[in-house]
C-alpha positions, 0 to 999 in steps of 0.5 A, spaced: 245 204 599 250 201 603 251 199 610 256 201 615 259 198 622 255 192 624 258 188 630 257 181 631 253 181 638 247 186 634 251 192 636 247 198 632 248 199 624 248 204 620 244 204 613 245 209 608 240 210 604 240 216 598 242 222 602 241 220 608 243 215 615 238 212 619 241 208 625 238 201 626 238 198 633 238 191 634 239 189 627 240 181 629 233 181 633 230 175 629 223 178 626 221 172 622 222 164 626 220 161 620 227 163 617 231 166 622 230 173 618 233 179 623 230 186 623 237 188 618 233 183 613 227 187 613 231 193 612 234 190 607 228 187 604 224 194 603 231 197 601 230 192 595 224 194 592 224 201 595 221 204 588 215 199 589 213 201 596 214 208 596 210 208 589 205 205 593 205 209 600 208 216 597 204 222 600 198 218 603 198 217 611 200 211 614 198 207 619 204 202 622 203 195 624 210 195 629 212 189 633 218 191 638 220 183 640 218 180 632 212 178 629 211 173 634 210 177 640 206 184 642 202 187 636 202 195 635 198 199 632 200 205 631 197 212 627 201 218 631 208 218 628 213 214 633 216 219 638 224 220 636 223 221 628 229 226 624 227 232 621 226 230 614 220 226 616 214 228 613 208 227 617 199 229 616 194 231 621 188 226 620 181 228 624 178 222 628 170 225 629 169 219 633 173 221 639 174 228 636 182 228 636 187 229 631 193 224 630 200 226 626 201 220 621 207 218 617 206 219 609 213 217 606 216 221 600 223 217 600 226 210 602 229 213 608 221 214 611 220 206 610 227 204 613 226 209 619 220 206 620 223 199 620 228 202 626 222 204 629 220 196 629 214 197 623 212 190 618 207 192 616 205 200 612 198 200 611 197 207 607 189 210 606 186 210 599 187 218 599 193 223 599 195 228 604 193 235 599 186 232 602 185 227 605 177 227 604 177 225 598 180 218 595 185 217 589 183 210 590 178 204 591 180 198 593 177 190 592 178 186 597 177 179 596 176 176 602 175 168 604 171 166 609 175 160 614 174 154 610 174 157 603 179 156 598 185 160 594 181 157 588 175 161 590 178 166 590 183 166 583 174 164 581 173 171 583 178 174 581 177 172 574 170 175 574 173 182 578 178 182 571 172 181 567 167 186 570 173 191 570 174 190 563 167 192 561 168 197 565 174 200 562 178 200 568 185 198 569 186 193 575 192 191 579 192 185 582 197 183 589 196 177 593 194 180 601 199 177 603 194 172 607 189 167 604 186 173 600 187 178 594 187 186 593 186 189 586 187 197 586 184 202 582 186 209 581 181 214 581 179 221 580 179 224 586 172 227 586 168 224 591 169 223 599 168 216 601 162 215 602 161 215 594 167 211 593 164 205 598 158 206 595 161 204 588 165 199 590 158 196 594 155 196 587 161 193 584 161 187 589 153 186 588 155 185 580 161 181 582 156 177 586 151 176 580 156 172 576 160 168 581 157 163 585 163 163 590 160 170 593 157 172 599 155 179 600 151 178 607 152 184 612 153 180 618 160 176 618 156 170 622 150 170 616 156 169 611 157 162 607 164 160 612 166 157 604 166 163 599 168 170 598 166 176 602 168 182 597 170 188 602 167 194 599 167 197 607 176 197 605 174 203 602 170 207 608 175 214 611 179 210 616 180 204 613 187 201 611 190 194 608 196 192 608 200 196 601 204 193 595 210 190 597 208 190 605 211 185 609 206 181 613 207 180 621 207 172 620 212 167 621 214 167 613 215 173 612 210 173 606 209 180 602 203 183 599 205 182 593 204 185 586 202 180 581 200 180 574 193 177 572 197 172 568 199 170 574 193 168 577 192 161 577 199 159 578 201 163 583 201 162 591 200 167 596 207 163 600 211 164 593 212 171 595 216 172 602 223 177 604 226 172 601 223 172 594 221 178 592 228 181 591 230 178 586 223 177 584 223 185 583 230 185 580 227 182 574 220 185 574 220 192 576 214 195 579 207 192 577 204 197 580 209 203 576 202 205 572 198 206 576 197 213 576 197 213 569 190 208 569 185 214 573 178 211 571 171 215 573 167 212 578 161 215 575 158 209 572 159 205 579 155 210 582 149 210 576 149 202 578 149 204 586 143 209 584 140 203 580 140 198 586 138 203 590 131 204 586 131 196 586 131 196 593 138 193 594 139 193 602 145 198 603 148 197 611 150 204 615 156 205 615 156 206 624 154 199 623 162 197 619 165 195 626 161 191 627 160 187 621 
C-alpha cells in the first residue's frame, strides 16, 4: 500500500491499496482538532488495521457517518451509497417498509471500500448485525452497555464483568470493544436462524439476567424513568435497521477515539481515550485482529429464547417495537 503525488497545499493524492487506486481529495483537510489529524491520517489509520475492519464490516450493509468540512462541522448520515463510486464497489439493496423505499448501501469486500469511502469523507462505518445473502436474518447479537449521563466507566467495567459471567454459563463467546464513547460493546456471532425480532427478544432476555445480578443496571423502557447513574443494556442495538459504530470505527469526535477491540483481561485498566488514530496502529502491529475468531465462536441462541419464553410466562413487560424511537 503506498502513496503517490502529494502536493504540499493539500493538492489530491493517490493511494494504492492491493490492486487498486483511490484518489483522495484534500488530504491535509484537519478532521481532528484535537490533534490536528488530516483526512490522509485517517486514511492512513484504516489502511493500518484493514484486515480488522474489513473483518468487522465484510459483506454486511453499511450506514456512513460522513463529515464533509471534519468532525467539527455538519454531521451526515448516509445509507444510499455516495454518487461517483468505482465499479469494483459493492453494494445491498435494503427495504425501509416504514416509508416503503429501497436504498443501495455499501457492503465492503477490500480495504479499498473503506479507503474510498474515507474519499467520500466518512469517520464512522456502522455496519448491520446481518449480511447480504439475506439481510433478514442476523449472524450477530450485539450487548450494548450503555451509560446514563452521570454513570461512571466503572459502572460500566461492573457490568461487564457480570455480561462475561452470564455468557460464560451460557457457553457463549463474547468479544469485547470499547464504544469509542463512554460505553462498551460485546459481539456475539450466532447462527443465522432467526429474523430479528427473536434475536431482540434474546438479547431482551439476556439484559433482564444481567440486571437480576447487578445493581448498577436499569432496564426502564422509557430514557426519562432511567436511574441518570447506572447502565442501560440496549437489546433494542439488535432490532432490523439499527447500526452501532464497528470494531475499529473511528469516531466523529475531536480525539479521533475508535471503537476499539479489547481483551476481557483488559477491562479494568483500559480507558475509552487510550484508543485514538494514534494508538491503535501500533497497537494493532502488536496484537493483531481480536475479533479474528469471531466466526469460529457461532453460539445457538435458543436457550436466550427459552428465557425470553419464561419471562413472558412470569408477566415480564416486553416494550413494542414501534415504540424504539421513542425510547
Amino acid at each position: 500500500m503506498g502513496v503517490a503525488g502529494k502536493g504540499a497545499s493539500g493538492e489530491p493524492v493517490e493511494l494504492t491499496v492491493g490492486d487498486r487506486t483511490v484518489r483522495l481529495s484534500s488530504p491535509e483537510r484537519v478532521y481532528f482538532p484535537a490533534r490536528g489529524e488530516t483526512k490522509l491520517d485517517l486514511a492512513r489509520y484504516y489502511l493500518s488495521v484493514s484486515d480488522g475492519i474489513v473483518n468487522a464490516l465484510r459483506d454486511r450493509p453499511c450506514m456512513l457517518h460522513r463529515f464533509p468540512t471534519g468532525v467539527s462541522g455538519e454531521k451526515v448520515h448516509q445509507k444510499r451509497l455516495p454518487r461517483g463510486a468505482p465499479d469494483w464497489i459493492r453494494t445491498v439493496r435494503i427495504h425501509f417498509p416504514r416509508w416503503n423505499r429501497t436504498a443501495d448501501e455499501l457492503c465492503v469486500a477490500h480495504p479499498a471500500d473503506v479507503v474510498w469511502a474515507v474519499q467520500m469523507s466518512t469517520v464512522e462505518f456502522h455496519p448491520w448485525n446481518s449480511r447480504a445473502a439475506d439481510v433478514e436474518v442476523p449472524d450477530e447479537w450485539r450487548i450494548d452497555l450503555d451509560p446514563m449521563p452521570s454513570a461512571e466507566y466503572s459502572d460500566v467495567r461492573r457490568v461487564a464483568h457480570v455480561v462475561h459471567e452470564v455468557l460464560d454459563e451460557l457457553g457463549a463467546t463474547g468479544f469485547p470493544k470499547t464504544s469509542g464513547g463512554k460505553g462498551m460493546h460485546v459481539y456475539v456471532r450466532i447462527r443465522p436462524e432467526h429474523g430479528f425480532a427473536d434475536v431482540r427478544r434474546a438479547a431482551h432476555a439476556f439484559a433482564r439476567e444481567v440486571g437480576r445480578r447487578c445493581d448498577r443496571v436499569d432496564l426502564s423502557w422509557w430514557r426519562k424513568d432511567r436511574d441518570d447513574t447506572k447502565i442501560f443494556v440496549d437489546y433494542n442495538q439488535n432490532a432490523r435497521d439499527h447500526t452501532i459504530a464497528s470494531a475499529y470505527s473511528v469516531r466523529g469526535v475531536p480525539e479521533a477515539r475508535v471503537s476499539a477491540p479489547i481483551r476481557w483481561d483488559e477491562i479494568d485498566d483500559a480507558e475509552p481515550g487510550d484508543f485514538t488514530i494514534a494508538t491503535m496502529p501500533a497497537r494493532f502491529a502488536e496484537l493483531g485482529d481480536l475479533h479474528a475468531g469471531i466466526d469460529d465462536a457461532v453460539f445457538d441462541i435458543a436457550p436466550l429464547l427459552e428465557w425470553a419464553d419464561r419471562d413472558a410466562r412470569d408477566g415480564a413487560p416486553t416494550p413494542d417495537l414501534q415504540d424504539l424511537d421513542n425510547a
